[in-house]
C-alpha positions in Angstrom: 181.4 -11.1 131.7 177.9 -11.1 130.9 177.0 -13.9 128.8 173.7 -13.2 128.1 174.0 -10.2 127.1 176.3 -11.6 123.5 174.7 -13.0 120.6 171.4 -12.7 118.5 168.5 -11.4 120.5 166.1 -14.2 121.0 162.7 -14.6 119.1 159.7 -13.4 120.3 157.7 -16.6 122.2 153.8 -17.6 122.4 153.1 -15.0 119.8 150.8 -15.5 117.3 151.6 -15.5 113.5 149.0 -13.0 112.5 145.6 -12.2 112.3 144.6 -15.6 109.7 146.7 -17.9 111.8 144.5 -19.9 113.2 141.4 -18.4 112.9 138.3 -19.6 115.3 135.7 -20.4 112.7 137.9 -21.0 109.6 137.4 -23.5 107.2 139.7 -26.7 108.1 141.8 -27.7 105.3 140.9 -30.5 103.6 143.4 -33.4 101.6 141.8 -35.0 98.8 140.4 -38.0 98.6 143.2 -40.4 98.2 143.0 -43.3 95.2 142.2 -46.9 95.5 144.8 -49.3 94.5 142.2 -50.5 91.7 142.0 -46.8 90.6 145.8 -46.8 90.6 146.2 -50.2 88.7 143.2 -48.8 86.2 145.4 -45.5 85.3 148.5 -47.9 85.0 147.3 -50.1 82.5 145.3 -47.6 80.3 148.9 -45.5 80.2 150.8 -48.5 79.5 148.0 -49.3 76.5 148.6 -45.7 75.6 152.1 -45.5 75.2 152.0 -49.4 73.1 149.7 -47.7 70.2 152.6 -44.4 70.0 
């Protein structure tokens, strides 16, 4: 018997996803700019204050 010939048909290989996949010349994404542990402790503290006036 055959064995290869049973089963799901295998994917297509080295194909590309479509035509915006990877575009020469496209923008990269960018992340945003992550925040500063003294940014961090700032927010904390001011929504700690907050929440002791409610």
């Amino acid at each position: 018997m055959d064995y290869s010939k049973s089963g799901n048909p295998k994917g297509a290989r080295r194909t590309p996803r479509g035509p915006d996949h990877a575009r020469k010349g496209a923008p990269k994404a960018t992340t945003p700019p992550r925040e500063t542990k003294e940014d961090l402790l700032a927010r904390m503290k001011a929504a700690a204050k907050k929440d002791d006036k409610s």
